[in-house]
VEXDODREN-770924 format. One line per field, with one value per residue: y, x, z of N, C-alpha, C, CB in turn; residue in one letter. Coordinates in steps of 0.1 Angstrom, whole numbers, plus 5000, padded with zeros to 4 digits. Glycine has a CB too. Example, Ala and Ser with C-alpha at 12.3 -4.5 7.8 and 13.67 -1.06 7.14 Angstrom:
BEGIN
nY: [4943 | 4978]
nX: [5132 | 5128]
nZ: [5078 | 5071]
caY: [4955 | 4989]
caX: [5123 | 5137]
caZ: [5078 | 5071]
cY: [4967 | 5000]
cX: [5132 | 5129]
cZ: [5078 | 5079]
cbY: [4955 | 4994]
cbX: [5113 | 5141]
cbZ: [5090 | 5057]
code: [a | s]
This chain:
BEGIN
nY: [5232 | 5213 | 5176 | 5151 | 5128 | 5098 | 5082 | 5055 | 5049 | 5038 | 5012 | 4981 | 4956 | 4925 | 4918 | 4901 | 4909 | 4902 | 4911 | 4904 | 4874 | 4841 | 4825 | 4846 | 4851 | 4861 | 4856 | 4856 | 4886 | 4897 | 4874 | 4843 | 4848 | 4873 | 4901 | 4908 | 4926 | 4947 | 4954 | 4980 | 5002 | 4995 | 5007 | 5031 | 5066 | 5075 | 5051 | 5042 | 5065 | 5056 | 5040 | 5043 | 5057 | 5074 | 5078 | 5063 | 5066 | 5089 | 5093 | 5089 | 5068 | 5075 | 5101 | 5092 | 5077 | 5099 | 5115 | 5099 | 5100 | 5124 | 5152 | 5136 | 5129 | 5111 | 5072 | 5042 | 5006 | 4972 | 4944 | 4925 | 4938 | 4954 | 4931 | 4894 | 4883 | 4860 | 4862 | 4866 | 4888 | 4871 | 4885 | 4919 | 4926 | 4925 | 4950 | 4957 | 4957 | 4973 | 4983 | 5005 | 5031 | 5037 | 5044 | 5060 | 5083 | 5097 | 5094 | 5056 | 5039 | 5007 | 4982 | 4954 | 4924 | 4926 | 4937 | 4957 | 4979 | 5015 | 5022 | 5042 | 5051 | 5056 | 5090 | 5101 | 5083 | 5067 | 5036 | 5031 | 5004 | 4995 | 4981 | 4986 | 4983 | 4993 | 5015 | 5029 | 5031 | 5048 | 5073 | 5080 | 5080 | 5105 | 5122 | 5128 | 5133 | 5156 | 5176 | 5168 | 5145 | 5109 | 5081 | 5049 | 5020 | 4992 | 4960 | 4938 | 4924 | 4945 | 4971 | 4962 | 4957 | 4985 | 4995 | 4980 | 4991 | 5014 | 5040 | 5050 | 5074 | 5081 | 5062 | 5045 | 5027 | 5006 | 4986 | 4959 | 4941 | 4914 | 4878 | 4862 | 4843 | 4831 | 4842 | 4866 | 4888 | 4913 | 4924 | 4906 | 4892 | 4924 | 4939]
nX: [5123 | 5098 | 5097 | 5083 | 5063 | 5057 | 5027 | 5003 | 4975 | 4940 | 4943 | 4932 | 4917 | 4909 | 4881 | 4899 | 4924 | 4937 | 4953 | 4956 | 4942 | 4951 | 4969 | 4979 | 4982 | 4986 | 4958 | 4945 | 4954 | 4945 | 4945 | 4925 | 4900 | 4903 | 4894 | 4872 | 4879 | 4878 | 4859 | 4845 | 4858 | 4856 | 4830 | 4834 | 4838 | 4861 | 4878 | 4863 | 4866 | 4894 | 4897 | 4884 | 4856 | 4826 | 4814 | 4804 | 4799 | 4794 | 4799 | 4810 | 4828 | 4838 | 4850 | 4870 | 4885 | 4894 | 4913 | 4932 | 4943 | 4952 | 4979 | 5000 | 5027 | 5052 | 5048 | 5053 | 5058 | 5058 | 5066 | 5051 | 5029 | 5032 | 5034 | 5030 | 5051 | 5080 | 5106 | 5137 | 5132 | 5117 | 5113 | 5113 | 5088 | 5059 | 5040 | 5024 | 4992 | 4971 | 4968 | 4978 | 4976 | 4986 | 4972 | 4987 | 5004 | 5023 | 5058 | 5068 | 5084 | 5093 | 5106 | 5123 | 5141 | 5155 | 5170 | 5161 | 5152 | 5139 | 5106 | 5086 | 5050 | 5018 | 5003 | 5020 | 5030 | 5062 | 5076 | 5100 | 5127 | 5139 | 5166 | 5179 | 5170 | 5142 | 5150 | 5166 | 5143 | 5123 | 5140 | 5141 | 5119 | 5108 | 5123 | 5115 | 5093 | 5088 | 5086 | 5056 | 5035 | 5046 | 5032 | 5022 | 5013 | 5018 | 5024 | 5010 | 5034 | 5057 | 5044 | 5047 | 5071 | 5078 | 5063 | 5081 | 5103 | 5096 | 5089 | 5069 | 5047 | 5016 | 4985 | 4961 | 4936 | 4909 | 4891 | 4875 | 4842 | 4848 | 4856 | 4888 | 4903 | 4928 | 4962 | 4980 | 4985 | 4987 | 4998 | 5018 | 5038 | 5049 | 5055]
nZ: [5065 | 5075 | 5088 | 5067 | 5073 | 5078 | 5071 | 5073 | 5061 | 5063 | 5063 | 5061 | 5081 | 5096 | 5124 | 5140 | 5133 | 5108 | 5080 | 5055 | 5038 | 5037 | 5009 | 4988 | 4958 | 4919 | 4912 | 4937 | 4952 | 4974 | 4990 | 5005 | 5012 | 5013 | 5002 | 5015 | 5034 | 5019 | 5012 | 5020 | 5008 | 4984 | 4970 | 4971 | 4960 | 4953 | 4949 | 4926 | 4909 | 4906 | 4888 | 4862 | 4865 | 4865 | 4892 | 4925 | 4959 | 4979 | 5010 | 5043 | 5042 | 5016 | 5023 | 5045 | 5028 | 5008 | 5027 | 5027 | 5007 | 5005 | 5008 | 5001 | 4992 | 4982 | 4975 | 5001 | 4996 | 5002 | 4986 | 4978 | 4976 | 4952 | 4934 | 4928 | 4929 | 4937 | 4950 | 4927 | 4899 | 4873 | 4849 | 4834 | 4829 | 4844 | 4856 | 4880 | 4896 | 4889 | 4859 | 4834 | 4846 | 4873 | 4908 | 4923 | 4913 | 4922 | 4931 | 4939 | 4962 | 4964 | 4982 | 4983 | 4974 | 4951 | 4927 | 4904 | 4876 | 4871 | 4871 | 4848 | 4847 | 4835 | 4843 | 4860 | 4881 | 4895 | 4896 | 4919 | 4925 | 4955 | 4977 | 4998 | 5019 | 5050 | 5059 | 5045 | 5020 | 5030 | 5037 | 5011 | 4998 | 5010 | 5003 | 4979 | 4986 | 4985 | 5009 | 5015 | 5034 | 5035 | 5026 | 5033 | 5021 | 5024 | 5022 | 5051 | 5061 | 5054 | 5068 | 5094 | 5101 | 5098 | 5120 | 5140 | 5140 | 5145 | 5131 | 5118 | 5119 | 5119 | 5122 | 5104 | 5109 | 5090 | 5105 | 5096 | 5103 | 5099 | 5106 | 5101 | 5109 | 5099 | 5084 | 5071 | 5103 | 5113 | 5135 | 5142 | 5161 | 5178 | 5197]
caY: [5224 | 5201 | 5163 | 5145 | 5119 | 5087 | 5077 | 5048 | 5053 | 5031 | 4996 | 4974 | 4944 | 4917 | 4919 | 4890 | 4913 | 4899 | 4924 | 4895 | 4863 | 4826 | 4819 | 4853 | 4850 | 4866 | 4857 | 4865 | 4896 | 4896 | 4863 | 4839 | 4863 | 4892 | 4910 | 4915 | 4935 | 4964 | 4962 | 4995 | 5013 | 4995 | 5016 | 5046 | 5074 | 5074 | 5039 | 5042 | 5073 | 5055 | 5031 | 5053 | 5057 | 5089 | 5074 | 5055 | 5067 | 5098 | 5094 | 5089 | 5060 | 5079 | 5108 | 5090 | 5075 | 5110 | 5117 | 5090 | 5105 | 5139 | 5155 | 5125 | 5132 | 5096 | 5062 | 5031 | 4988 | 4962 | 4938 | 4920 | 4943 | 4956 | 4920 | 4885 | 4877 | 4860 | 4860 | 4870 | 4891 | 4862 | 4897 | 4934 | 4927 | 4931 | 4963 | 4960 | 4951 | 4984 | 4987 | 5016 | 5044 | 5035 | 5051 | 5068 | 5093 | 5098 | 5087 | 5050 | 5030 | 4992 | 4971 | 4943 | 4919 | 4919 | 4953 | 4961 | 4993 | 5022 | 5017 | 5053 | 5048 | 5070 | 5098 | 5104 | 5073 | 5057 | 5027 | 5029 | 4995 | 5000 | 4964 | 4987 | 4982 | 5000 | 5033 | 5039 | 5037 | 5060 | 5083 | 5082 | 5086 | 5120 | 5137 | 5127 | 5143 | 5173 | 5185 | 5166 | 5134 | 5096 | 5071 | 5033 | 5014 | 4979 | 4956 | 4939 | 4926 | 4957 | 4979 | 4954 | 4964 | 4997 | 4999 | 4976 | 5005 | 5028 | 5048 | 5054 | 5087 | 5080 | 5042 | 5048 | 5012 | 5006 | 4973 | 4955 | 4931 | 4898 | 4871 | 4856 | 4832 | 4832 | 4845 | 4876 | 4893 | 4927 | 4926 | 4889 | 4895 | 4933 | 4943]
caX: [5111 | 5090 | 5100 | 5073 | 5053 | 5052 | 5013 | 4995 | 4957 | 4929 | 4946 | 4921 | 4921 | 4898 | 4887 | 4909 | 4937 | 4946 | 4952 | 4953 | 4943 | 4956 | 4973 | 4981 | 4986 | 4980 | 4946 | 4936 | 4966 | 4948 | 4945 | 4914 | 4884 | 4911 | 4890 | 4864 | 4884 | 4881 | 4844 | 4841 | 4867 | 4849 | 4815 | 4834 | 4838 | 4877 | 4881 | 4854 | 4874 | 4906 | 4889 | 4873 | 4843 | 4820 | 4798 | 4807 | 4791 | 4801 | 4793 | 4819 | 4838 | 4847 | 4858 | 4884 | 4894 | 4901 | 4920 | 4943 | 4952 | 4957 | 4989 | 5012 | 5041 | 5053 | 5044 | 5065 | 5050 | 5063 | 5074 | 5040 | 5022 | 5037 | 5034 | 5029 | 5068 | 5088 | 5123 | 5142 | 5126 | 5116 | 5112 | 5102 | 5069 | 5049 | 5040 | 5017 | 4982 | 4962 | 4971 | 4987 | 4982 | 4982 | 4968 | 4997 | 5005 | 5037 | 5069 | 5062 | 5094 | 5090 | 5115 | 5124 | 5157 | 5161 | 5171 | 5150 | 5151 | 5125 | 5094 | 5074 | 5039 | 5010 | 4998 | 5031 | 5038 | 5076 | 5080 | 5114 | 5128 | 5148 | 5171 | 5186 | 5156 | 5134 | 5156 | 5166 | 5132 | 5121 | 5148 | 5143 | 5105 | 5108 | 5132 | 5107 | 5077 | 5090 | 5079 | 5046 | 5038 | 5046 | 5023 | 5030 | 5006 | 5015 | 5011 | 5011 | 5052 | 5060 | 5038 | 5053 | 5087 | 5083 | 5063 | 5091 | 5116 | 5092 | 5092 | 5053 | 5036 | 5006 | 4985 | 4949 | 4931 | 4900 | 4887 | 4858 | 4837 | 4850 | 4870 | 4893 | 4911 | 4940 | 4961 | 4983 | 4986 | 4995 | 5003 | 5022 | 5056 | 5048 | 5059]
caZ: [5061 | 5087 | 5082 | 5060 | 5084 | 5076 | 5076 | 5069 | 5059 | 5056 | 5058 | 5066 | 5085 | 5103 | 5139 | 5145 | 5133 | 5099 | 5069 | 5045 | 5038 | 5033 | 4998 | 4983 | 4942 | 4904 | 4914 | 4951 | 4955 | 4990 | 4996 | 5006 | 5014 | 5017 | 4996 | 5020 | 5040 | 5013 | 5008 | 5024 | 5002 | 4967 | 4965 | 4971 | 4945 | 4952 | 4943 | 4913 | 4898 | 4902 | 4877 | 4854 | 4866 | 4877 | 4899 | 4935 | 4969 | 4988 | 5020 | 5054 | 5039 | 5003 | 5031 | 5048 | 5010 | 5000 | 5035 | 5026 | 4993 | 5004 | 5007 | 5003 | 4978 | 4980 | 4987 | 4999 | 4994 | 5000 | 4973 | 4975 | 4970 | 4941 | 4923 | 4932 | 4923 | 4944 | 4944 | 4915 | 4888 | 4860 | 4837 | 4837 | 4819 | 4857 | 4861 | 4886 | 4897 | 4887 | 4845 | 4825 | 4851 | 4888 | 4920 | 4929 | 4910 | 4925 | 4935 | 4949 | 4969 | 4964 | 4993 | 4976 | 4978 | 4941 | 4917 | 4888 | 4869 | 4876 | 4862 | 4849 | 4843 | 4832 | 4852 | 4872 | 4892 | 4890 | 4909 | 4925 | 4936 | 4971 | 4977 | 5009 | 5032 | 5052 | 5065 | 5027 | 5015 | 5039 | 5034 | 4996 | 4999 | 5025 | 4995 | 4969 | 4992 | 4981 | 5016 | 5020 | 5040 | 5027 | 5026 | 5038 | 5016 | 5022 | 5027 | 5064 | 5064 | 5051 | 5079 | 5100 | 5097 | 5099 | 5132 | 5151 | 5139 | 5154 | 5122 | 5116 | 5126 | 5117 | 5119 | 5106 | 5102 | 5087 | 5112 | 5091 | 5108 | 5097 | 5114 | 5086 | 5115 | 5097 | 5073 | 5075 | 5109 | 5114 | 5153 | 5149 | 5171 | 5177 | 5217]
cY: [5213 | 5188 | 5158 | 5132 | 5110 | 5080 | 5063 | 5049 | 5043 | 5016 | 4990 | 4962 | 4937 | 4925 | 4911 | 4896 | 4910 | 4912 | 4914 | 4882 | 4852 | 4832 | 4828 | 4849 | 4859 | 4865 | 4863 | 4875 | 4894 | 4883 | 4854 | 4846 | 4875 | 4903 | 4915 | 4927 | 4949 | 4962 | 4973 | 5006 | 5010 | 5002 | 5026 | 5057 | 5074 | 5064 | 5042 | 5052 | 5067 | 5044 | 5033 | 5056 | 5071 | 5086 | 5065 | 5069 | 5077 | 5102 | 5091 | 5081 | 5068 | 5089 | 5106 | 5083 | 5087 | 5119 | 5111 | 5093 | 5122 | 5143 | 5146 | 5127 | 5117 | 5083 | 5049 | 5019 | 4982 | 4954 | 4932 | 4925 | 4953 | 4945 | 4908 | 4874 | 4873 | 4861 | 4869 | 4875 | 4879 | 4877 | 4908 | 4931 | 4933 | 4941 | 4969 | 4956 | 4960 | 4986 | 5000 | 5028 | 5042 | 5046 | 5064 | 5084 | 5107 | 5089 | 5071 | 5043 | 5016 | 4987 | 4957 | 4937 | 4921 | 4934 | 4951 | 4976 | 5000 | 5023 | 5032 | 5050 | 5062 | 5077 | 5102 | 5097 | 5066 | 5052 | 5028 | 5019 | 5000 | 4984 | 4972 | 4991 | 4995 | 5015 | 5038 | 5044 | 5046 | 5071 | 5091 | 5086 | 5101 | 5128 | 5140 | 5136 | 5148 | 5180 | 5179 | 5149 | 5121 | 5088 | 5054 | 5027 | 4999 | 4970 | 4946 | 4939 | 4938 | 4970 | 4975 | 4960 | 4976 | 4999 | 4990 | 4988 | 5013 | 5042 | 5053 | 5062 | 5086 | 5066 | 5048 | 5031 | 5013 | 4987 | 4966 | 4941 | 4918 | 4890 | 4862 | 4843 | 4828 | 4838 | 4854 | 4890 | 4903 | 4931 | 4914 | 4896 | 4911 | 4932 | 4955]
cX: [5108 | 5095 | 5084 | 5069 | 5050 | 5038 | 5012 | 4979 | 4950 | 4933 | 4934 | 4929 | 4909 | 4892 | 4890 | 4922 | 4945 | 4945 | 4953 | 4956 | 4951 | 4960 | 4973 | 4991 | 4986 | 4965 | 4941 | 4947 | 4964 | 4943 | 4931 | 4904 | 4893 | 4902 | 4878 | 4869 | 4885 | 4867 | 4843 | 4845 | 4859 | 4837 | 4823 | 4834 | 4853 | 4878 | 4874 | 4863 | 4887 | 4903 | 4883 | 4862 | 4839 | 4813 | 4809 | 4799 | 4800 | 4805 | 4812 | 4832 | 4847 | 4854 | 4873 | 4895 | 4901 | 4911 | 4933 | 4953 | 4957 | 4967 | 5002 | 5016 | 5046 | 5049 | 5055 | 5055 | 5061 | 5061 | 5061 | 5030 | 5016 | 5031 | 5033 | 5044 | 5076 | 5103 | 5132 | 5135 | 5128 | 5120 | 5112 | 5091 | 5057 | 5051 | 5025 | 5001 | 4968 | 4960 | 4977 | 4988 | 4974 | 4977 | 4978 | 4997 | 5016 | 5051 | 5069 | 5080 | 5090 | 5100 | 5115 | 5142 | 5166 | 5164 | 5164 | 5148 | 5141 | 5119 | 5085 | 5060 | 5025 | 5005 | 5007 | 5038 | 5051 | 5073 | 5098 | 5120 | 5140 | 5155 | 5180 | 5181 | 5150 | 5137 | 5158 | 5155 | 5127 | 5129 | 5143 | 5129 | 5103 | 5116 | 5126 | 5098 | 5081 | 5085 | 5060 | 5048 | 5043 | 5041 | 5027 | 5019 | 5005 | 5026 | 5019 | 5026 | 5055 | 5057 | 5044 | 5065 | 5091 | 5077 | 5074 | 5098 | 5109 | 5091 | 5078 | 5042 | 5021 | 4997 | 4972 | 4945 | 4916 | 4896 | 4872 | 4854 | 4834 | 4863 | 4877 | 4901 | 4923 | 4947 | 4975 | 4986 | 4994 | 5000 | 5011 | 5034 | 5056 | 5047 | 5054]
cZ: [5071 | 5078 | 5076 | 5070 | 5073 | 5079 | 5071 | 5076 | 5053 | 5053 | 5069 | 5071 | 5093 | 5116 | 5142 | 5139 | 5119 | 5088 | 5056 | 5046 | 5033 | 5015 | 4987 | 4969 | 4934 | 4909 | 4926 | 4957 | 4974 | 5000 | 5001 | 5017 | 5022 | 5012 | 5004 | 5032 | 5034 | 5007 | 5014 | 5016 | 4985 | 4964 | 4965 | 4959 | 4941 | 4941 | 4926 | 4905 | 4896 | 4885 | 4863 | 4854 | 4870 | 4885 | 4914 | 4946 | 4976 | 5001 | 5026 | 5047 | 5024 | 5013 | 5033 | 5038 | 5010 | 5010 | 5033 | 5016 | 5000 | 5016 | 5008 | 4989 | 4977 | 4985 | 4988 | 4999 | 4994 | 4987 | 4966 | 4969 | 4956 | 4929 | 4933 | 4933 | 4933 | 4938 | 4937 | 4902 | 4876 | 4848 | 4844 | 4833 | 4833 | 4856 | 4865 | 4887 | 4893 | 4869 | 4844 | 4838 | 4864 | 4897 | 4924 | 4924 | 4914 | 4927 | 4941 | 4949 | 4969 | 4969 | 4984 | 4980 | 4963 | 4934 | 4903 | 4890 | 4874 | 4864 | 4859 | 4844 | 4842 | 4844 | 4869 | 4880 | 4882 | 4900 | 4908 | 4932 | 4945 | 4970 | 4994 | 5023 | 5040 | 5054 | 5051 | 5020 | 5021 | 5033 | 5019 | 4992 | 5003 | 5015 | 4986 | 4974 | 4988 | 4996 | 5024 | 5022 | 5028 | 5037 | 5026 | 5035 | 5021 | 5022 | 5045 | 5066 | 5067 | 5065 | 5091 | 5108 | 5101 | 5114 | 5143 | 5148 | 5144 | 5143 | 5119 | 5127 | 5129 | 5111 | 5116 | 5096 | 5103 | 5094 | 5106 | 5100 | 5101 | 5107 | 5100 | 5095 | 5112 | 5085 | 5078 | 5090 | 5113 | 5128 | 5154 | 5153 | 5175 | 5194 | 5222]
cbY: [5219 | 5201 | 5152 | 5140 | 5127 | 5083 | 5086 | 5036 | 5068 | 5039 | 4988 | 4971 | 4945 | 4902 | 4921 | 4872 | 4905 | 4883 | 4937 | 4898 | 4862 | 4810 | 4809 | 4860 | 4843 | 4855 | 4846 | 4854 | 4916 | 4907 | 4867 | 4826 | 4856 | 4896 | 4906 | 4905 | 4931 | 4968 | 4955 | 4998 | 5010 | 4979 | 5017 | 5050 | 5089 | 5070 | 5024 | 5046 | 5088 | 5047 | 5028 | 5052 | 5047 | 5102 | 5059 | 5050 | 5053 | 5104 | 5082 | 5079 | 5042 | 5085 | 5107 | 5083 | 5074 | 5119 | 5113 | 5076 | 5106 | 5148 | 5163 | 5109 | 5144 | 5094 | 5056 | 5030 | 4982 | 4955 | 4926 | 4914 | 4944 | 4954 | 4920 | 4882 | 4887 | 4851 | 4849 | 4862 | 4904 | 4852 | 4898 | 4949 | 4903 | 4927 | 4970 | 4970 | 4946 | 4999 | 4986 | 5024 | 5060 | 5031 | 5041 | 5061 | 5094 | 5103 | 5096 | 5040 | 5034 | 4986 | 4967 | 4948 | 4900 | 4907 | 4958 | 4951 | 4994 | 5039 | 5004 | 5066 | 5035 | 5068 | 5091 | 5109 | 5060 | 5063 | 5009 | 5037 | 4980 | 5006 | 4955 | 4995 | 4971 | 4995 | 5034 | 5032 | 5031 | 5057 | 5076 | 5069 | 5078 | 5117 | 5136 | 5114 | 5148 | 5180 | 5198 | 5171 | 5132 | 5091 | 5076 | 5029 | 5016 | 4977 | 4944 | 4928 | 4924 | 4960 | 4977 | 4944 | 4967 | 5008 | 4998 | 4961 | 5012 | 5032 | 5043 | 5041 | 5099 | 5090 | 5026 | 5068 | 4997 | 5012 | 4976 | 4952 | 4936 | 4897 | 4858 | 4869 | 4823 | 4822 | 4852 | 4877 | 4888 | 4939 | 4925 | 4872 | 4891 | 4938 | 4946]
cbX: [5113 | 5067 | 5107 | 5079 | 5038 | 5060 | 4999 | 5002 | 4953 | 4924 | 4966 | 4911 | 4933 | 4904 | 4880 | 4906 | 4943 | 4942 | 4968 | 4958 | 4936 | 4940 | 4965 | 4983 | 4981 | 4984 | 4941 | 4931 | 4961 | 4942 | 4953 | 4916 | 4864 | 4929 | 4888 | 4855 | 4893 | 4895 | 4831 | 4847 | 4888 | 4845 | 4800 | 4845 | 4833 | 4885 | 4875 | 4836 | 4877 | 4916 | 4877 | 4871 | 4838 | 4812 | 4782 | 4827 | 4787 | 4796 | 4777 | 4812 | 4830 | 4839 | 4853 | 4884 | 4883 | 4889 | 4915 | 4939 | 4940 | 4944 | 4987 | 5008 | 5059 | 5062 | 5025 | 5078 | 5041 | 5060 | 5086 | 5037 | 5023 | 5052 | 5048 | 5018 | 5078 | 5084 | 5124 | 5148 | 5130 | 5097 | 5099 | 5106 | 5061 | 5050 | 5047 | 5021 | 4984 | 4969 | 4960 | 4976 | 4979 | 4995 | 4967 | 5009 | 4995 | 5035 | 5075 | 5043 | 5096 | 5088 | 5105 | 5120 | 5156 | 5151 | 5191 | 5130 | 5150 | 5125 | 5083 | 5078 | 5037 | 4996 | 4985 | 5027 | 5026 | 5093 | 5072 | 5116 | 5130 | 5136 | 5187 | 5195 | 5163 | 5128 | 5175 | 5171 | 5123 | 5124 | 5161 | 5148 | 5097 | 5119 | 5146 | 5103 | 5071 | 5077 | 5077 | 5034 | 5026 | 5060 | 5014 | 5035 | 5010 | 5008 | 5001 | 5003 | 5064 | 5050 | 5024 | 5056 | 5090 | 5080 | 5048 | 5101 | 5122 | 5107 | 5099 | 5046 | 5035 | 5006 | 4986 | 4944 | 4937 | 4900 | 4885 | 4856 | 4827 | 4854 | 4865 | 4905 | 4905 | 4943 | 4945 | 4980 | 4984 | 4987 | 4989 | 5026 | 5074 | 5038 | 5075]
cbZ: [5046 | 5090 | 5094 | 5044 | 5092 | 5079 | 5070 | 5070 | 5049 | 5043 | 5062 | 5056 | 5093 | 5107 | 5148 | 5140 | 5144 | 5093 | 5070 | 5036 | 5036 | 5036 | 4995 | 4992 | 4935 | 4888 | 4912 | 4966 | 4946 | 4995 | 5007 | 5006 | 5030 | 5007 | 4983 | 5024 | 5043 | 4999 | 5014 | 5037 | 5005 | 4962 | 4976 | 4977 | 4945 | 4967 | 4952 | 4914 | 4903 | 4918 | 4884 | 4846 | 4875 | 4872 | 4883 | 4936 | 4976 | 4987 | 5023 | 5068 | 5037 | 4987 | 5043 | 5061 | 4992 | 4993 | 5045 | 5023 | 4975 | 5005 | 5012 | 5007 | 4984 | 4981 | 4984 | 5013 | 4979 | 5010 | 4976 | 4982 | 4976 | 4944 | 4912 | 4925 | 4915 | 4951 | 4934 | 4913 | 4885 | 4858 | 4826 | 4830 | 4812 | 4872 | 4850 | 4885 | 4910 | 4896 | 4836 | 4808 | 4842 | 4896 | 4930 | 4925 | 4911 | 4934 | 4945 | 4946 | 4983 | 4953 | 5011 | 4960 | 4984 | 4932 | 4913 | 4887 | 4854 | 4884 | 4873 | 4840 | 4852 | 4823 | 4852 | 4879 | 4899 | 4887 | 4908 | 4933 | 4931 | 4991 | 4957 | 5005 | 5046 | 5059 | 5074 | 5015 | 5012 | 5054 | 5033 | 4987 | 5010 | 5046 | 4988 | 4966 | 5005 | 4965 | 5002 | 5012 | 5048 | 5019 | 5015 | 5055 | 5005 | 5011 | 5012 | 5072 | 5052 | 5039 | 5081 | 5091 | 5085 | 5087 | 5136 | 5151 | 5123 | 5167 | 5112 | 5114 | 5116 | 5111 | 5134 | 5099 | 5110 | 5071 | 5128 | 5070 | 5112 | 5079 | 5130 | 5072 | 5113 | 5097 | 5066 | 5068 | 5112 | 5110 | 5166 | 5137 | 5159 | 5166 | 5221]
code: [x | x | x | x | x | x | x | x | x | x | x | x | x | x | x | x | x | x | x | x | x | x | x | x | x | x | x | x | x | x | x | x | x | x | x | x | x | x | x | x | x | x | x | x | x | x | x | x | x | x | x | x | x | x | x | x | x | x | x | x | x | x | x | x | x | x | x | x | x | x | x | x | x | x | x | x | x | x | x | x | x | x | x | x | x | x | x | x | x | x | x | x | x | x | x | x | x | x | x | x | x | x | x | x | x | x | x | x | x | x | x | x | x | x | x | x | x | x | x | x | x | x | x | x | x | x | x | x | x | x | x | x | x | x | x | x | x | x | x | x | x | x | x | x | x | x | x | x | x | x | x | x | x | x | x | x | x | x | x | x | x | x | x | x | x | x | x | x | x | x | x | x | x | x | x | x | x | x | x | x | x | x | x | x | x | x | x | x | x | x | x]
């Protein structure tokens, strides 16, 4: 069986490079005017079905949405992007920034420093926390594929990480025409 390719699809970021803004919380997940960095992906139909909706816009940009989803068996995030939590799990009660039945819809790897149980949630996704960094989740992602790629969601650290290791097949970034000047940078210390 071919190894499963690690992609990342459709992360957005400034043209000054950032993937998210200043002062990431519960309230701005991506930080001050992070969120314009996914105007492109919110009209689509993808996004709108993940939502419940029938209706969002078909055209180029829902395309390379539905590129991103297709054939990925697992996905890995960083911690943040998971939840706003630092540290030490206060609870289990978080479970996540989407409600009852996430995007996924598979296997997802969450990097984290802390251990918390796996999380199943509707429509197929378990979050899996990893505490034994980026080679394991990988690893543990690529058995889960069953065979098809995994998907490197998030967020920049995270992406970070894995292109110093050299581990990422596949970079596909969505560059929207904003400068955010600071914030998150996905090229900071990258050789």
């Amino acid at each position: 069986m071919p190894k499963a390719a690690l992609r990342v699809q459709s992360f957005a970021i400034s043209i000054d490079g950032y993937g998210a803004g200043l002062s990431q919380d519960l309230q701005n997940p991506l930080g001050v005017r992070g969120p314009e960095l996914m105007e492109w992906f919110l009209h689509t139909r993808v996004w709108r079905k993940m939502h419940g909706h029938d209706d969002g816009e078909t055209g180029v940009d829902n395309g390379i949405a539905e590129q991103g989803f297709a054939g990925i068996g697992a996905w890995i995030l960083g911690r943040n992007m998971f939840g706003p939590v630092r540290g030490p799990w206060p609870d289990e009660s978080w479970k996540g920034w989407w409600g009852d039945e996430p995007p996924y819809h598979t296997p997802v790897f969450v990097l984290t420093h802390h251990p918390r149980a796996p999380l199943r949630m509707a429509g197929g996704t378990e979050f899996r926390f990893v505490t034994e960094g980026i080679h394991s989740a990988l690893e543990q992602a690529s058995a889960a594929a069953d065979g098809r790629d995994v998907r490197l969601g998030g967020g920049v650290s995270t992406i970070r990480q894995y292109l110093r290791a050299g581990l990422i097949d596949e970079l596909h970034l969505a560059i929207r025409p904003v400068l955010l000047g600071s914030g998150e940078h996905l090229l900071n210390g990258i050789d």
